[in-house]
C-alpha positions as CSV (number, residue, x, y, z in Angstrom):
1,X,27.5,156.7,132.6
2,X,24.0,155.8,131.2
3,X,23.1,156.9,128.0
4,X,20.3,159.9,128.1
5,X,18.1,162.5,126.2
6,X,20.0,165.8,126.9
7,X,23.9,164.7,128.1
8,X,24.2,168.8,128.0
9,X,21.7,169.0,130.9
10,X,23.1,169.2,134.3
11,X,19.9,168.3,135.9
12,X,19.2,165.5,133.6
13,X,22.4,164.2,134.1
14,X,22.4,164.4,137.9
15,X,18.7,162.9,138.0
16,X,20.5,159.8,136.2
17,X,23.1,159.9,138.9
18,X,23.0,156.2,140.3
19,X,22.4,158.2,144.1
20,X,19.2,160.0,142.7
21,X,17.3,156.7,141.1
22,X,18.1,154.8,144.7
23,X,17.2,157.9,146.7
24,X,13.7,158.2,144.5
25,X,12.6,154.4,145.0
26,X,13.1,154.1,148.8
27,X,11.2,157.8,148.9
28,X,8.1,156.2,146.6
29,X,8.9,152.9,149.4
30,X,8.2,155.2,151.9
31,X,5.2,157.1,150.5
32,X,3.6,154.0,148.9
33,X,4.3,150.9,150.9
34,X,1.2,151.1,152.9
35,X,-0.9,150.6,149.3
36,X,2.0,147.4,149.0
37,X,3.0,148.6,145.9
38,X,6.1,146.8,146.5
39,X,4.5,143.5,147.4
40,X,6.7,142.1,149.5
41,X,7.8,145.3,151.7
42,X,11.8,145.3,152.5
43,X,12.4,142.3,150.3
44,X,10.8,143.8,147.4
45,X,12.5,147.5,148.4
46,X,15.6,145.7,148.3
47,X,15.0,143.6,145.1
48,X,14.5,146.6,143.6
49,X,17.4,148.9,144.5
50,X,19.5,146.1,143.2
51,X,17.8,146.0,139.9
52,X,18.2,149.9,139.1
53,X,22.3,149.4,140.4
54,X,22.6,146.1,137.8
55,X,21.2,148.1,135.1
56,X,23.3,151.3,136.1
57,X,26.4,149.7,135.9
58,X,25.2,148.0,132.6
59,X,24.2,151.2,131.2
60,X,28.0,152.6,132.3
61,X,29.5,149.8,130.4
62,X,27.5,150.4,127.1
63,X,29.0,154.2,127.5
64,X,32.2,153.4,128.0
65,X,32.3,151.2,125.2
66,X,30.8,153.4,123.0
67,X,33.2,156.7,123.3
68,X,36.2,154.0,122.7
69,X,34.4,153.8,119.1
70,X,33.0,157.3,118.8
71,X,35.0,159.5,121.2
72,X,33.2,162.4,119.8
73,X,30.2,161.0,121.9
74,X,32.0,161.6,125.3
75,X,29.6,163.9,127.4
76,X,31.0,167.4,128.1
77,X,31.9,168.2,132.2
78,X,29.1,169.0,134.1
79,X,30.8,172.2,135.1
80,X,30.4,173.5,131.3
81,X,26.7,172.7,130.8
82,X,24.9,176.2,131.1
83,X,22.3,174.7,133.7
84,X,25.2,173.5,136.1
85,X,24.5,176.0,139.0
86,X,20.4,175.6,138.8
87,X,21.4,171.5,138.6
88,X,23.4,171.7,142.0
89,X,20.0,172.0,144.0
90,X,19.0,168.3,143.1
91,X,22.4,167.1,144.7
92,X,20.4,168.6,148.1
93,X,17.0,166.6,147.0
94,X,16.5,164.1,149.6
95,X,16.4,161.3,146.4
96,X,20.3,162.5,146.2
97,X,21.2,162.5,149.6
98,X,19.4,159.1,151.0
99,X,20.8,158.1,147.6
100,X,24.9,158.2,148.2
101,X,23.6,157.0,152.3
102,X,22.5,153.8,150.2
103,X,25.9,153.7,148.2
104,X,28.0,154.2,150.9
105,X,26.5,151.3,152.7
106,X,26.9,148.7,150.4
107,X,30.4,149.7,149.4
108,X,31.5,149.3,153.4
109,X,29.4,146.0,154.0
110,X,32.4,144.7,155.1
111,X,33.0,147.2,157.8
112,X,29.4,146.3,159.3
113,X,27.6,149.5,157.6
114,X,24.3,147.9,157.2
115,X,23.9,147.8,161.2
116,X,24.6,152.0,160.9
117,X,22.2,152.6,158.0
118,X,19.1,153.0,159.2
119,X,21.2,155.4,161.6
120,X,22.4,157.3,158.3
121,X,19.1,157.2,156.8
122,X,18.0,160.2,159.9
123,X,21.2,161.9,159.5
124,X,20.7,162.4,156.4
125,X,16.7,163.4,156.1
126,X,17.5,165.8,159.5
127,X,20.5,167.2,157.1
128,X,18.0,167.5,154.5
129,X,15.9,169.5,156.4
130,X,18.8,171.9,157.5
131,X,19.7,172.7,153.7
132,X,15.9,173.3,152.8
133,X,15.6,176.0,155.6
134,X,18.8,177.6,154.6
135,X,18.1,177.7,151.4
136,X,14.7,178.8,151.2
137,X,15.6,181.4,154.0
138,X,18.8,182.6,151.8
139,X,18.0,182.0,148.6
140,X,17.0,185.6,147.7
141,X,19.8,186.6,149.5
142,X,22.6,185.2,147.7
143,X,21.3,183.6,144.4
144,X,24.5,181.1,144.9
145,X,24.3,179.8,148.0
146,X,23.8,176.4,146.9
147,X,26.4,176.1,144.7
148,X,29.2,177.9,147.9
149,X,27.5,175.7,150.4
150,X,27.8,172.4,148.2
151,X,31.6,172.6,147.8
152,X,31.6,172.9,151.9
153,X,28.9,170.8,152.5
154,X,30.2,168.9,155.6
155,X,32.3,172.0,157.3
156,X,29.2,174.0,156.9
157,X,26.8,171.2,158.7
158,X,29.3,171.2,161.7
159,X,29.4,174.9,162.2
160,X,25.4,175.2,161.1
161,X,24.0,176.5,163.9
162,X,26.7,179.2,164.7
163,X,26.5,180.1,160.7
164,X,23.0,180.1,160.4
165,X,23.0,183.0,163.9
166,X,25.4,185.1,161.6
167,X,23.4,185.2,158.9
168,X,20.3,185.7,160.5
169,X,22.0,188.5,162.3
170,X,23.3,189.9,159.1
171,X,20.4,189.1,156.9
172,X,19.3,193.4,156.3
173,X,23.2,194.1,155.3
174,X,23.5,192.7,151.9
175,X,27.3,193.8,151.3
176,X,28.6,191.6,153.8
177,X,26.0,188.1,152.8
178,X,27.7,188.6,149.6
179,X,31.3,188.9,151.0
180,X,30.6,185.6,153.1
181,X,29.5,183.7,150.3
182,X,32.0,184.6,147.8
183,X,34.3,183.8,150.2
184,X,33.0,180.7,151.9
185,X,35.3,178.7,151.9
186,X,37.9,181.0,154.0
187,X,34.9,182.1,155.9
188,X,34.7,178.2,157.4
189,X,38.1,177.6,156.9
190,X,38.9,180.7,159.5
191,X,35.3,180.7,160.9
192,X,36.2,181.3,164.9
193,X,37.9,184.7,163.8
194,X,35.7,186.0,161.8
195,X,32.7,185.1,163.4
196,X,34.0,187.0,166.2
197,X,34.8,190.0,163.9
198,X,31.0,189.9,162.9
199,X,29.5,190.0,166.1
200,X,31.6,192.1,167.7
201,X,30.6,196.2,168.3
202,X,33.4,197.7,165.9
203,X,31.9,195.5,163.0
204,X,28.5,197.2,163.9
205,X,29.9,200.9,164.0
206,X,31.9,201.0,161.2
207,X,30.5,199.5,158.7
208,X,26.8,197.9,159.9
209,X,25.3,201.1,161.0
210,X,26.6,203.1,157.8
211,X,25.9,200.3,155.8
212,X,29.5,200.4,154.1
213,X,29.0,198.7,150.5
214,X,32.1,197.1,150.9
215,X,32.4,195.6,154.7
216,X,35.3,193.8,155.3
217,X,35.5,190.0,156.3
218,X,38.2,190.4,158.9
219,X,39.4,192.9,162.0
220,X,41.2,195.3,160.1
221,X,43.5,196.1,163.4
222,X,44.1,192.4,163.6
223,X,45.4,192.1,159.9
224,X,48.1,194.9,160.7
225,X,49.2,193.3,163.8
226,X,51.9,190.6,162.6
227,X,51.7,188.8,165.8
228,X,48.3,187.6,164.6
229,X,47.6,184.6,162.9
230,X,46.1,185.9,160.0
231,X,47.2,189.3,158.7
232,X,48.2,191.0,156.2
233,X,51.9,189.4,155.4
234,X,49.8,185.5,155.1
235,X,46.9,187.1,152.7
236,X,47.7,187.8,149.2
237,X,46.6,191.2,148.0
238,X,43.5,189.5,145.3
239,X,42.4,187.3,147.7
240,X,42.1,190.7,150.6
241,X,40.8,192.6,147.5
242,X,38.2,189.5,147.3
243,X,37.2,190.0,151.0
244,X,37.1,194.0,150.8
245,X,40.0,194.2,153.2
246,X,41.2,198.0,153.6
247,X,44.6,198.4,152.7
248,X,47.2,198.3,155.4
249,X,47.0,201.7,157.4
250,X,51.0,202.1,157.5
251,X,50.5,205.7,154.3
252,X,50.7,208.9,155.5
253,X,49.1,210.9,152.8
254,X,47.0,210.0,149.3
255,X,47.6,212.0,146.5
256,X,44.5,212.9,144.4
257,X,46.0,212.4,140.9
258,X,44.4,214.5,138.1
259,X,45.4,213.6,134.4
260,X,47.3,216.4,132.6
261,X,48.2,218.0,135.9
262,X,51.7,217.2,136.1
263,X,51.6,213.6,137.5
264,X,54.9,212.5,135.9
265,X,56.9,215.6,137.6
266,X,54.8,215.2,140.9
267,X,55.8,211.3,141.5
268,X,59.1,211.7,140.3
269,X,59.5,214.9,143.3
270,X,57.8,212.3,145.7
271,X,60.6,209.8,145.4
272,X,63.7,212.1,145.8
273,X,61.6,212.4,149.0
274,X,62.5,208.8,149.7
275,X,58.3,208.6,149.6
276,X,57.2,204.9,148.3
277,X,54.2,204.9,145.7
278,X,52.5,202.9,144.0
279,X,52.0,202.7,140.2
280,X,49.8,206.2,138.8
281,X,48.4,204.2,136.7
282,X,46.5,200.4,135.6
283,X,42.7,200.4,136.4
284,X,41.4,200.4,140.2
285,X,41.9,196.4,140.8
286,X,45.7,196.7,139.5
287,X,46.5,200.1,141.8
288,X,44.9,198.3,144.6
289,X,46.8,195.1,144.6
290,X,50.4,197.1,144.0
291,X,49.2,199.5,146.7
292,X,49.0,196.7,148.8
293,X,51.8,194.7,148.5
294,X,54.1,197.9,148.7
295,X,52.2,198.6,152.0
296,X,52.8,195.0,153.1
297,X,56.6,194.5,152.0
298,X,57.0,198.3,153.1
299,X,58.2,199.8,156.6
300,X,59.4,203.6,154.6
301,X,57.2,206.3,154.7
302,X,54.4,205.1,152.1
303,X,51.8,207.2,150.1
304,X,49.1,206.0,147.9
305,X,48.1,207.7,144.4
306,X,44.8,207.8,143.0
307,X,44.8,207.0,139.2
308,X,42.9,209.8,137.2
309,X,40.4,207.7,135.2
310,X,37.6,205.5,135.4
311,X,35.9,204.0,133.0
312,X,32.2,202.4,132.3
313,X,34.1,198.8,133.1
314,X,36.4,200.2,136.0
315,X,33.6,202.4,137.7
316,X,32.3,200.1,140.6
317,X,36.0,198.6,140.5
318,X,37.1,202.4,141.8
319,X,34.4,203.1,144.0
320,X,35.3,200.0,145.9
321,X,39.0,200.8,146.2
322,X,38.2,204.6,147.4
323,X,36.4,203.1,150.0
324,X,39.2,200.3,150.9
325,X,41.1,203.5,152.0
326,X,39.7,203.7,155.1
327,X,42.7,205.3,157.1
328,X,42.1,209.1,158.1
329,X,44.9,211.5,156.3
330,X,45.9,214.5,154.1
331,X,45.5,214.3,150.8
332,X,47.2,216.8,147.8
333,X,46.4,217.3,144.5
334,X,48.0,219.0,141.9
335,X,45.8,221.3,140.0
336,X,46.3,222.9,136.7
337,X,44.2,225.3,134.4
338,X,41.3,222.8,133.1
339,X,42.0,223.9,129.4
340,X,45.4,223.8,130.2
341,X,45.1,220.2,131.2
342,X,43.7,219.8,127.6
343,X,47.1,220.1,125.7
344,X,49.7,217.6,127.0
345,X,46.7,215.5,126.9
346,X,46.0,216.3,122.9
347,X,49.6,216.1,122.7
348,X,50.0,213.0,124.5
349,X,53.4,211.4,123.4
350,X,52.1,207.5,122.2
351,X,54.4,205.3,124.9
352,X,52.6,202.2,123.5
353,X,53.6,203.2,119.8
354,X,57.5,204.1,120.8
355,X,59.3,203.5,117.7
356,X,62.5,201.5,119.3
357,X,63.3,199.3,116.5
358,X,63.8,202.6,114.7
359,X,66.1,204.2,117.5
360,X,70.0,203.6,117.9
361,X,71.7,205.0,120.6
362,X,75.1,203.4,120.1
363,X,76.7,205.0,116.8
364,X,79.3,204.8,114.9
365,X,80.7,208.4,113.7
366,X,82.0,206.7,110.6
367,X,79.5,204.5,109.4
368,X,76.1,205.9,110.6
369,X,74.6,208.7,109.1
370,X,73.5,211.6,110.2
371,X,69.9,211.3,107.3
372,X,69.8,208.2,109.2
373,X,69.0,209.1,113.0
374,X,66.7,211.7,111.8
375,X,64.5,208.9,109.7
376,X,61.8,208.6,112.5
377,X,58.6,210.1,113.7
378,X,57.1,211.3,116.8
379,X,54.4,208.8,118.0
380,X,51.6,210.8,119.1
381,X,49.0,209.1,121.2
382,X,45.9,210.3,119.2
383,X,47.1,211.7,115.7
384,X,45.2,212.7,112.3
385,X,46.2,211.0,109.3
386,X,49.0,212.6,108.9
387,X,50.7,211.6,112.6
388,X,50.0,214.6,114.0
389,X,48.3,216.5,117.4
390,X,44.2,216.5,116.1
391,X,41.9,218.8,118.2
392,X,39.2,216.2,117.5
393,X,40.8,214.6,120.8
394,X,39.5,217.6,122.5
395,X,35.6,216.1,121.5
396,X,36.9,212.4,122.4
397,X,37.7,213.5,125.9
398,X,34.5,215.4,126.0
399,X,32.8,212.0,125.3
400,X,34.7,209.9,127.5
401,X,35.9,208.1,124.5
402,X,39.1,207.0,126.4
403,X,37.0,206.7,129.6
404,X,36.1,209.4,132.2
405,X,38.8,211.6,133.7
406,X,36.8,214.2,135.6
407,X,36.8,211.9,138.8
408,X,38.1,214.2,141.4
409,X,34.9,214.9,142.3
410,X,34.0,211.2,142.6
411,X,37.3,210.4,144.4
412,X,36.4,213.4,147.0
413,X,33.0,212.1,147.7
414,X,34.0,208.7,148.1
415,X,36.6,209.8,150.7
416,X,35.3,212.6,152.3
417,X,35.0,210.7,155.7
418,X,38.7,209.8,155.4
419,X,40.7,213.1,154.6
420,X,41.3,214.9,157.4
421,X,42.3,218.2,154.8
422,X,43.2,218.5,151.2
423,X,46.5,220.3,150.4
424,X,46.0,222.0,147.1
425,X,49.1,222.6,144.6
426,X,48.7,224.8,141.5
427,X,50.5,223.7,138.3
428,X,53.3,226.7,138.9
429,X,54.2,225.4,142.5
430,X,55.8,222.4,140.6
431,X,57.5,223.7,137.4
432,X,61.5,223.5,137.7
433,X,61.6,227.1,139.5
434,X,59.6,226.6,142.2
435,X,59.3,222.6,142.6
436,X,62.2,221.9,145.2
437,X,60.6,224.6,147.6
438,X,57.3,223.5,146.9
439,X,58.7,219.9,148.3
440,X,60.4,221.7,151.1
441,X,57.8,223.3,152.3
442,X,55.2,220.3,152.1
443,X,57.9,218.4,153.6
444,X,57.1,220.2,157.0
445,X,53.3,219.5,156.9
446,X,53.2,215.8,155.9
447,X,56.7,214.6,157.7
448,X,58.3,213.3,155.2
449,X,61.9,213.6,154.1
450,X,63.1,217.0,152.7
451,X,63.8,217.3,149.1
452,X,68.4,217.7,149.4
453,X,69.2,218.1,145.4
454,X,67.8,221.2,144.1
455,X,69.3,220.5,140.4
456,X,67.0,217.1,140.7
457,X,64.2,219.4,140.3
458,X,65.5,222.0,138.0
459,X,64.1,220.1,134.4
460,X,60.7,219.9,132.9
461,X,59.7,216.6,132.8
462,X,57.2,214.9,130.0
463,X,56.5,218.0,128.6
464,X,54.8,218.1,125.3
465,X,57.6,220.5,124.0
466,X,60.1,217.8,124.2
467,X,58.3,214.7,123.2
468,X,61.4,214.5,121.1
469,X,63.8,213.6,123.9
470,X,62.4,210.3,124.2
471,X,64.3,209.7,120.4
472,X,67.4,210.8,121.0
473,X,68.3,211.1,124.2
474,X,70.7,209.3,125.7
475,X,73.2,208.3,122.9
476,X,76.7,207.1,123.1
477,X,78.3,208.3,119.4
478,X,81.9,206.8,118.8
479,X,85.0,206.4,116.6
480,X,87.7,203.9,116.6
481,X,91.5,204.9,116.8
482,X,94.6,203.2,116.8
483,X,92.7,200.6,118.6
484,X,90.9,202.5,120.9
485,X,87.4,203.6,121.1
486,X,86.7,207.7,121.4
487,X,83.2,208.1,123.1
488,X,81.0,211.2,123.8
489,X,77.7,211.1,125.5
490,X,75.3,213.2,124.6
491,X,72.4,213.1,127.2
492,X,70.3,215.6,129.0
493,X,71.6,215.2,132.2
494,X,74.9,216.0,134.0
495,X,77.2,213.7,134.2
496,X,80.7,213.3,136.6
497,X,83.5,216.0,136.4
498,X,84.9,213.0,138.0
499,X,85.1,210.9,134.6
500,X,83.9,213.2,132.0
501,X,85.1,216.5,130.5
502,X,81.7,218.9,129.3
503,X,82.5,219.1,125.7
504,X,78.7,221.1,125.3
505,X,80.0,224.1,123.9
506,X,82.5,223.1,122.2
507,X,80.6,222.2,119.8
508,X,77.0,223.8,120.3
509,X,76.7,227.7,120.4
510,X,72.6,227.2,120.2
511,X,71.1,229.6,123.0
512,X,67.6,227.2,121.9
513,X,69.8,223.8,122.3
514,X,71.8,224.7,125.4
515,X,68.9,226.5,127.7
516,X,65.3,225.3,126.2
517,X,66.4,222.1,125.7
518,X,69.5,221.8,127.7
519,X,71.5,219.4,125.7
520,X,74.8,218.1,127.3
521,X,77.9,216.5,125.1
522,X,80.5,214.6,127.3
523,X,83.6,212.9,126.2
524,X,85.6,210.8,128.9
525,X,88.8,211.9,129.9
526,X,90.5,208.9,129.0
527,X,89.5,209.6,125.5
528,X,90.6,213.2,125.5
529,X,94.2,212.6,124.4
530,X,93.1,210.4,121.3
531,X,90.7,213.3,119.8
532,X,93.2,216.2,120.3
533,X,96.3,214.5,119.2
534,X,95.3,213.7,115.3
535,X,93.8,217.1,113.8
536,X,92.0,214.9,111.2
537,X,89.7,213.1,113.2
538,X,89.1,216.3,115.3
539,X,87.5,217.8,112.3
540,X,85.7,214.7,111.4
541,X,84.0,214.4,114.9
542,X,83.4,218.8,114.7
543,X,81.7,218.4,111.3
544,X,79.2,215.6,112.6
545,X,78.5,217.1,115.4
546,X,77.9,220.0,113.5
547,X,75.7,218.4,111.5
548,X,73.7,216.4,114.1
549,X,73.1,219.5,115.8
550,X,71.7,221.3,113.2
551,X,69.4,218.4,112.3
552,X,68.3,218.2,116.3
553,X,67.2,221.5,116.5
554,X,65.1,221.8,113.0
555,X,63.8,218.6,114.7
556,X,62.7,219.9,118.1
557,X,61.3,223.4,116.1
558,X,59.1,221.7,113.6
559,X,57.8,218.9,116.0
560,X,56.7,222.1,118.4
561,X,55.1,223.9,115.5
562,X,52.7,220.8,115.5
563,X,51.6,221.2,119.4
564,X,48.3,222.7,120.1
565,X,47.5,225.3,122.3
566,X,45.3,226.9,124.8
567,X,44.0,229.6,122.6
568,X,44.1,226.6,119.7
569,X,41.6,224.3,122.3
570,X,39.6,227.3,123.3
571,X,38.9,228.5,119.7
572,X,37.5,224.8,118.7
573,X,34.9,224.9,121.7
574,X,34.2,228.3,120.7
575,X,32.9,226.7,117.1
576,X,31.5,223.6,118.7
577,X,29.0,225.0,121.8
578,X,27.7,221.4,121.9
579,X,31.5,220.5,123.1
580,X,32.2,223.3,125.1
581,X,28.8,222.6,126.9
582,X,29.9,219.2,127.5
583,X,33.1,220.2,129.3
584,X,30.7,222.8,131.6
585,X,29.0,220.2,132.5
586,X,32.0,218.4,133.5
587,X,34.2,220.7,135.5
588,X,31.0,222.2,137.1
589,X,31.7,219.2,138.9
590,X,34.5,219.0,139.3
591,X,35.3,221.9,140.9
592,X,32.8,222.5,143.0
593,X,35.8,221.5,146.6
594,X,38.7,223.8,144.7
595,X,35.9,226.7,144.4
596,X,35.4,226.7,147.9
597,X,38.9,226.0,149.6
598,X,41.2,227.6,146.9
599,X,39.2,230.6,144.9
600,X,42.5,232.3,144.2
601,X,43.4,229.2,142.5
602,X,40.9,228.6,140.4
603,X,41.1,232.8,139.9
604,X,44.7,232.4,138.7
605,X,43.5,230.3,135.7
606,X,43.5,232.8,132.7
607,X,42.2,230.0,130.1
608,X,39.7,229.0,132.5
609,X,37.9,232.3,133.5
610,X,37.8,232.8,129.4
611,X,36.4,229.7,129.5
612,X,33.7,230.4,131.6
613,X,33.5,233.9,130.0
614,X,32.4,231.7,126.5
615,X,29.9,229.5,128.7
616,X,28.1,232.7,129.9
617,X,28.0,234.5,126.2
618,X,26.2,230.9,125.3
619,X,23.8,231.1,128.1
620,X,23.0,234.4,127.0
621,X,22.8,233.3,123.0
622,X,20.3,230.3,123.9
């Protein structure tokens, strides 16, 4: 490699390619021979061209020497210089091209290349002439074009004249130029499909003539046809994200998820409905690509949630997988009170801050105690300084410090040519009393399988009141006897008469433990024998239990006095108007479907109507 001025210029660099200096002598031969510049024509031409190789290869050796000595000297890739893409155009200057025609030639001597080269020498300027027209008929078009075209350089010469007809066709519908060249190399590789995709009528109607920003590169009904050659099961889901595929059509519904509104409850119900979903949460990209390969690997009845936020890096990310659902069905949505929405939110528990290092759920009666289990905190996702619920999250949300999550709107909008109807839900229709015949009943409309447990849908689930179940329930607390292990299980849910005798009130008499919180103690009939025959270890394991339940219910009744409320959240906008303006603003909005297809809804939310009632005493005051 010659030595140079700038080795962290590209274009310097590939000007000093060996290919360029031959190329740019026989072009000043060309131009200049009739002034006999090169005095002796060919002979001189030729003289010449040998010259600039000798010194090439002399300049190469001098390099190579050098970074043995000074390694340090070694030029960086040409990939990493910051002028690499602008660089790429001189490997299309017809110095560069007639240049590595020249190389080629005299590395194949042997094979009789000198009797092609004047053969090559046309190929090549014709070639060069091809890339100029693209390029300056492109260019604006997709700023990259020369960097996608020269890592396909030869496949893209072969198919020119049936690629340059596409584009040329295509050249007013940006969205789908920039598919093809961010994709180029799959759009030759697989050019006979898609350039029948592009030219054919359902291309035009669906997404030419309503200029879709997010056309895809292939026949969607041919990608869910397995007998095809390509489909869905041979393309991975960030490569079909890549070429704006729509996700495979086999869901039945999409459900409109909006933060706060029971989304924890709602999925769980789903799944006892044998319903697959995807992951509610993760950022547009990630729910796409785990949408998509449960659709793929998937023949159950499949729905697709909708994340509820979107922020200033994940906005264009979620507008483009709204409109990858391009299948027409239902959609539900849970709704909830907007300022009730507000506190599990301010109460969110902290899942990334769970303190598990600090949790035991395996203890010894004799040698743990009780102080001990009770040495922990509850993580709150957005605390004060003391680790507790702070209504100053209330003025973060407002100011989409944790991004924006007042997207129904945006999520309606974007798919308002998909859903054939919106099913509503309010908040009620899915607490414990009414969620199994809320299931039922939806059940009939969307086809799905009916919900069969009713005691599956009987608790509250990730309710702020009992953030403290995720600290101490399930635990297994034992005691060793004659060689045997007594165990009771103290969990939340039921377990089997089968194996387990319900020891709950046998040692809990709490109306607050046993119905609020609905704490269950087990003890396995095998062990039954051991804890009834010795009277001492009976009393032991009554006095710690009695003792652990006290603790757990002080617990459970001073982390609840720390929970906001409604009237707590409604207060602190009353005090900040500049807040509570901010969250006008906001459901305004969002609202604006759920006014017009549910008013007695939206009239069923108390905190919201004295919500508004605060808004219009502002109005009034300004």
């Amino acid at each position: 490699m010659p030595l140079m001025h700038n080795p962290n210029s590209a274009i310097e660099r590939i000007k000093n390619h060996l290919a360029y200096k031959l190329g740019k002598v026989m072009i000043d031969f060309s131009h200049q021979r009739n002034n006999y510049k090169y005095g002796g024509g060919y002979i001189a031409l030729f003289k010449k061209l040998y010259q600039i190789n000798k010194q090439h290869k002399k300049e190469q050796k001098i390099y190579q020497q050098t970074i043995q000595v000074f390694p340090q000297l070694k030029y960086p890739n040409l990939e990493t210089c910051s002028d690499y893409e602008q660089a790429l155009k001189y490997k299309f200057h017809l110095s560069y091209m007639l240049g590595e025609v020249l190389i080629q030639t005299f590395q194949n001597l042997h094979k009789g290349s000198m009797f092609k080269l004047a053969k090559n020498i046309k190929k090549a300027n014709r070639e060069f002439k091809i890339f100029k027209e693209i390029f300056n008929d492109f260019a604006k078009l997709s700023p990259n074009i020369v960097k996608v075209i020269s890592k396909n350089k030869q496949l893209f010469l072969k198919e020119f004249s049936r690629i340059q007809n596409i584009l040329k066709i295509h050249q007013d519908y940006q969205p789908i130029l920039d598919n093809i060249f961010y994709n180029f190399n799959y759009f030759i590789q697989n050019f006979d499909l898609i350039e029948e995709w592009l030219l054919s009528n359902d291309f035009n109607e669906k997404y030419k003539k309503e200029n879709h920003p997010y056309p895809s590169l292939f026949d969607p009904k041919k990608l869910n046809d397995e007998k095809e050659k390509i489909n869905y099961k041979n393309i991975s889901a960030e490569l079909a994200w890549e070429m704006n595929l729509p996700l495979p059509d086999n869901y039945e519904f999409v459900f409109l998820l909006v933060h706060g509104a029971g989304t924890t409850a709602m999925t769980r119900y789903l799944r006892l409905c044998d319903i697959n979903v995807n992951r509610h949460w993760g950022d547009p990209l990630f729910q796409y690509i785990d949408s998509y390969r449960m659709l793929v690997n998937s023949k159950a009845y499949n729905a697709i949630i909708l994340a509820g936020c979107l922020n200033k890096y994940s906005f264009n990310f979620g507008i483009k997988f709204y409109n990858l659902i391009q299948k027409k069905i239902p959609a539900i949505c849970v709704m909830r009170d907007p300022i009730s929405v507000l506190r599990p939110i301010v109460n969110h528990y902290g899942n990334l801050k769970h303190p598990k290092d600090k949790i035991c759920n395996y203890i010894d009666i004799d040698n743990y105690p009780i102080e001990k289990i009770f040495n922990i905190q509850v993580p709150y996702a957005y605390p004060d300084e003391n680790g507790k619920p702070t209504l100053n999250t209330v003025k973060e949300y407002a100011d989409d410090k944790y991004g924006n999550f007042y997207i129904l709107n945006i999520k309606i909008k974007e798919l308002q040519n998909v859903i054939k109807k919106i099913y509503y839900l309010d908040m009620i229709d899915i607490m414990p009393e009414n969620s199994f015949k809320t299931l039922t009943r939806l059940s009939q409309i969307l086809h799905f399988n009916p919900p069969e447990s009713s005691v599956l849908f009987s608790s509250k689930l990730n309710s702020s009141d009992n953030h403290v179940d995720y600290l101490f329930f399930p635990k297994t607390f034992y005691m060793e006897y004659e060689g045997n292990r007594i165990e009771f299980e103290v969990t939340k849910y039921k377990l089997s008469s089968d194996e387990y005798l319900d020891y709950t009130k046998y040692f809990i008499d709490s109306p607050f433990l046993l119905q609020d919180i609905g704490v269950n103690i087990y003890l396995s009939k095998n062990n039954v024998k051991y804890l009834h025959c010795n009277q001492d270890i009976n009393i032991k394991v009554i006095n710690y239990f009695k003792k652990f339940i006290f603790n757990l219910e002080e617990f459970y009744k001073e982390e609840r006095k720390k929970i906001i409320n409604e009237c707590e959240i409604l207060n602190f906008m009353r005090i900040n108007p500049d807040i509570l303006m901010k969250y006008k603003n906001k459901l305004d909005k969002e609202l604006v479907h759920i006014k017009q297809h549910r008013p007695d809804i939206v009239a069923s939310w108390k905190y919201y109507q004295e919500f508004e009632k605060m808004c219009q005493e502002l109005d009034g005051n300004i």
